[in-house]
SENU-106042 format. One record per residue (C-alpha): x, y, z. Coordinates in steps of 0.05 Angstrom, whole numbers, padded with zeros to 5 digits, always signed. Each point is the difference from the previous one (the first is absolute). Example, Ala and Ser with C-alpha at 12.3 -4.5 7.8 and 13.67 -1.06 7.14 Angstrom:
// SENU-106042
+00246-00090+00156;+00027+00069-00013;
END
This chain:
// SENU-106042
-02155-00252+01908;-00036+00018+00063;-00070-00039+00009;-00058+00036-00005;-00024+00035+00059;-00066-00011+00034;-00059+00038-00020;+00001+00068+00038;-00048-00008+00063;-00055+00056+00014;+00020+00037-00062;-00029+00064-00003;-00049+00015-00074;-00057+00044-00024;-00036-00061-00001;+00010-00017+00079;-00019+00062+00008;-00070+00002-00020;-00029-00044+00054;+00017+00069+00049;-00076+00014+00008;-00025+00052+00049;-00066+00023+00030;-00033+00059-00041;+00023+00074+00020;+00051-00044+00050;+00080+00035-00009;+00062-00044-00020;+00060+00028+00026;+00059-00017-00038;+00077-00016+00014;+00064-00019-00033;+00071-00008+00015;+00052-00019-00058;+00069-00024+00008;+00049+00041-00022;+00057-00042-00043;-00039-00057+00024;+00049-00049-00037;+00058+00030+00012;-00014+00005+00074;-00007-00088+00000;+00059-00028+00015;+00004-00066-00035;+00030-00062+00037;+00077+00007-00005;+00002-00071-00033;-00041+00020-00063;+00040+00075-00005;+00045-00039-00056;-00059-00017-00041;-00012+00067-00002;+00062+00027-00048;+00001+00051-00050;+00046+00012-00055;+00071+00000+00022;+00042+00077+00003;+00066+00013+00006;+00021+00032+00074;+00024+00067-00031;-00071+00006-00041;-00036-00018+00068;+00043+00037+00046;-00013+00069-00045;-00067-00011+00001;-00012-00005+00077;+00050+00043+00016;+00042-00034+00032;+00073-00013+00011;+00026-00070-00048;+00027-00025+00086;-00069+00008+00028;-00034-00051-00045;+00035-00054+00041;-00053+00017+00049;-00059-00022-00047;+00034-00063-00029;-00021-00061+00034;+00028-00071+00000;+00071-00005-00034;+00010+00057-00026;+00067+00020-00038;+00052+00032+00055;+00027+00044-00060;-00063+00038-00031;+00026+00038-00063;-00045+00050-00036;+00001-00062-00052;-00032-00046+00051;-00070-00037-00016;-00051+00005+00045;-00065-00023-00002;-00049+00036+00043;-00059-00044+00035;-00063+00026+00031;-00020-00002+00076;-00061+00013-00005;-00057-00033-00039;-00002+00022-00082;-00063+00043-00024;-00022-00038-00058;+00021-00068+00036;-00056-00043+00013;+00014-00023+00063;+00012+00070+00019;-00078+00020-00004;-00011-00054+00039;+00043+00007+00059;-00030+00073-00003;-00074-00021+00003;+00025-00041+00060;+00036+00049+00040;-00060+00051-00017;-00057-00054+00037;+00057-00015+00053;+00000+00075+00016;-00076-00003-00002;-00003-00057+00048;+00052+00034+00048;-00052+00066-00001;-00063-00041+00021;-00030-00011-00066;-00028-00055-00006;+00014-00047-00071;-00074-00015-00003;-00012+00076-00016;+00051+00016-00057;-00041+00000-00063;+00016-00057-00058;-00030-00037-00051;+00021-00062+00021;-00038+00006+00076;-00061-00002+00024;-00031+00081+00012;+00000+00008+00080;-00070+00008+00023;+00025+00064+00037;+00025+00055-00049;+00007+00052+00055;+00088-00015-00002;+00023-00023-00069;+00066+00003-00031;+00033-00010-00067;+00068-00023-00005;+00039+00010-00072;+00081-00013+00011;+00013+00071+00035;-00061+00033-00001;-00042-00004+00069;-00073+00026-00006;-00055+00002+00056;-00071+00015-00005;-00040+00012+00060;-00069+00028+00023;+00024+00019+00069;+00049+00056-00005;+00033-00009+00064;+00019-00077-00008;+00025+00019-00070;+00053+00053+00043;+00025-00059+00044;+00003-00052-00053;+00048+00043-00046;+00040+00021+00060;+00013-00071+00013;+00026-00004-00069;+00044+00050+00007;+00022-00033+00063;+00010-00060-00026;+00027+00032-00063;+00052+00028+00048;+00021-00061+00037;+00017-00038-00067;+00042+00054-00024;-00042+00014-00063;-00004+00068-00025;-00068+00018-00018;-00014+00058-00055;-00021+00060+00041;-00018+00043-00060;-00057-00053-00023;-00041-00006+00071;-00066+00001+00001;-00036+00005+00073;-00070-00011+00017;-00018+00036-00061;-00061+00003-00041;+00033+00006-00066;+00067-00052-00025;+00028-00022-00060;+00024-00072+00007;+00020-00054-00043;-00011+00038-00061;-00074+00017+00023;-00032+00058+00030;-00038-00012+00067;-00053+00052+00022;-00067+00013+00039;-00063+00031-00012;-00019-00057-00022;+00056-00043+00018;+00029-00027-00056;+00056-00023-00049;+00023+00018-00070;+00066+00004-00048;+00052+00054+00027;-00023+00057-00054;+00070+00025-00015;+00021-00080-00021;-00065+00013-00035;+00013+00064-00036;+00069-00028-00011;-00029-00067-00038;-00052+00028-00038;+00051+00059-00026;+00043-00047-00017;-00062-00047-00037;-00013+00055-00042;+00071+00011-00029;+00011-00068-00011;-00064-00004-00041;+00031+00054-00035;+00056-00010-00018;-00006-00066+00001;+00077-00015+00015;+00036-00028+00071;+00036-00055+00025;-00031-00071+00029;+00027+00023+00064;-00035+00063-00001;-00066-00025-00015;+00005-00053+00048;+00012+00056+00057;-00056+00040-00018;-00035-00072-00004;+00014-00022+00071;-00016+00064+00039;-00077-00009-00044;+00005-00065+00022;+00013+00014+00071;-00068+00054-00005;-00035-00055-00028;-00001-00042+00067;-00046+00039+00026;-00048-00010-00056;+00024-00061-00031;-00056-00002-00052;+00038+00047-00034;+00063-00046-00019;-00049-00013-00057;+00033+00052-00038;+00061-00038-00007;+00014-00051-00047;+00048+00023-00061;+00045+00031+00047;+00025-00059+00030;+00027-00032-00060;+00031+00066-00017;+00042+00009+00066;+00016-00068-00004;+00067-00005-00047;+00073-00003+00006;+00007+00073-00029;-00024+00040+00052;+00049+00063+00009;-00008+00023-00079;-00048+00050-00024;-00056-00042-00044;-00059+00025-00029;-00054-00017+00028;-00058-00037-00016;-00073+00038+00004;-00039-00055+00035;+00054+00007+00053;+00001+00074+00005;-00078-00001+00002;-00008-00047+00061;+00045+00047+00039;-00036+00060-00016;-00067-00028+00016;+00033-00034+00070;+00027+00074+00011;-00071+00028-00009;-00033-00044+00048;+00059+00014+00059;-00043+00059+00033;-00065-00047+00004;+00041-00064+00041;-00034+00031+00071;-00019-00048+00043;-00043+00022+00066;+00027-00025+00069;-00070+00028+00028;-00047-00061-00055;-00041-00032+00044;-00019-00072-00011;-00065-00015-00036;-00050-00030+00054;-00023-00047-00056;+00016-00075-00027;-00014-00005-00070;-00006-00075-00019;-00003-00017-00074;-00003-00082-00031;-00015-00034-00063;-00047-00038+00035;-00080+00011-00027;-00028-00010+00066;+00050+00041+00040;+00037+00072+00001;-00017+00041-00062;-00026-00070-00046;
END
């Protein structure tokens, strides 16, 4: 088994996200690139390929498939391969790039994504994460998720160069960026399964993942029938809301030990408390706003057990 990666550096959340405060009535303009195929376009080091098998196929099954000719397989076969492929000949394809769903994989991702950043001009200090210190300047931030890119800026024009130099960069590394999912300079985005707007500036839940969960709340507190797995889908996309108001993980409690068995691809009834907690989690979606224009409160409130100081 493959050790277990490093935590991902300057990942992208809700959460980071929060400490993006502006001046009042002051415009964020918003960007976003996203890698197209991102994992399939990571070639993986041609030493670890073989650890990256699938089930074996015969050559007549694989050959029909791709359409290809049973002789020009000889062309993918690597290392000894057998001089006289039949139709009845096992092969076992590998991958060359870096498996979605592999661990590793998300974190060779994040990598290349703040190496791309780095290239452009960005500098690390201003990609948005938990685990950092806010930059004193908010002016140029970034949030780096895997393959999503997203920029916020309050000067319109420095926004247009710095996701050019994406692009450039983008270019140079022979990544293929999504075309159909850039955002430039713009005063509206959806992004990491949030909406992004002005007027005031601000961020809340993506309302159609919104719609979507609390449709899908109400049937199961209906019908009161689905599979683990399902409920722990429509758990994790509230969860993921819930980072921008984290108070409201307080909803949750019986759910966890419900998505939490062996069982989890047969329809189960299910249990009221857990159907409930979604339902009210789904209710309170539309309300997780937070308000990138807050402005700090220009007092200290001290407060001590002490009878001759603070409060008493």
């Amino acid at each position: 088994a493959a050790q277990r990666p490093p935590k991902l550096r300057r990942l992208a959340s809700p959460s980071a996200l929060l400490d993006l405060i502006t001046e009042r009535g002051m415009p964020i303009f918003y960007s976003k690139r996203d890698l197209a195929c991102c994992f399939d376009t990571l070639e993986a080091p041609k030493a670890l390929q073989p650890f990256f098998g699938r089930p074996p196929v015969v050559a007549h099954d694989f050959a029909t498939r791709a359409g290809l000719a049973l002789d020009d397989l000889h062309q993918y076969i690597d290392g000894d391969g057998p001089d006289d492929l039949t139709g009845s000949t096992v092969l076992f394809p590998v991958s060359t790039c870096w498996p979605q769903g592999f661990a590793w994989s998300s974190c060779v991702a994040q990598e290349t994504s703040l190496h791309i950043c780095a290239q452009a001009g960005i500098v690390e200090d201003r990609i948005l994460s938990v685990d950092h210190i806010v930059p004193e300047d908010l002016s140029e931030a970034a949030a780096v998720c895997t393959d999503d890119i997203l920029l916020f800026d309050a000067d319109l024009h420095i926004g247009q160069r710095r996701a050019a130099a994406l692009d450039e960069k983008f270019g140079e590394a022979g990544l293929v960026v999504n075309r159909a999912k850039d955002v430039d300079q713009a005063l509206e985005m959806i992004g990491l399964g949030c909406e992004f707007s002005n007027s005031p500036a601000k961020i809340e839940p993506d309302s159609l993942r919104t719609a979507r969960s609390l449709a899908a709340a109400l049937a199961l507190s209906t019908d009161l029938c689905a599979t683990r797995d399902a409920v722990h889908s429509l758990l994790g996309v509230m969860q993921w809301s819930c980072l921008l108001q984290r108070g409201v993980y307080s909803c949750f409690d019986a759910c966890y030990g419900f998505v939490d068995h062996e069982q989890r691809d047969v329809a189960v009834e299910v249990p009221p408390d857990v159907a409930s907690e979604l339902l009210a989690a789904a209710f309170l979606q539309p309300l997780l706003v937070a308000d990138f224009e807050r402005q700090w409160l220009p007092e200290v409130t001290a407060c001590d057990a002490s009878g001759s100081y603070g409060f008493g």
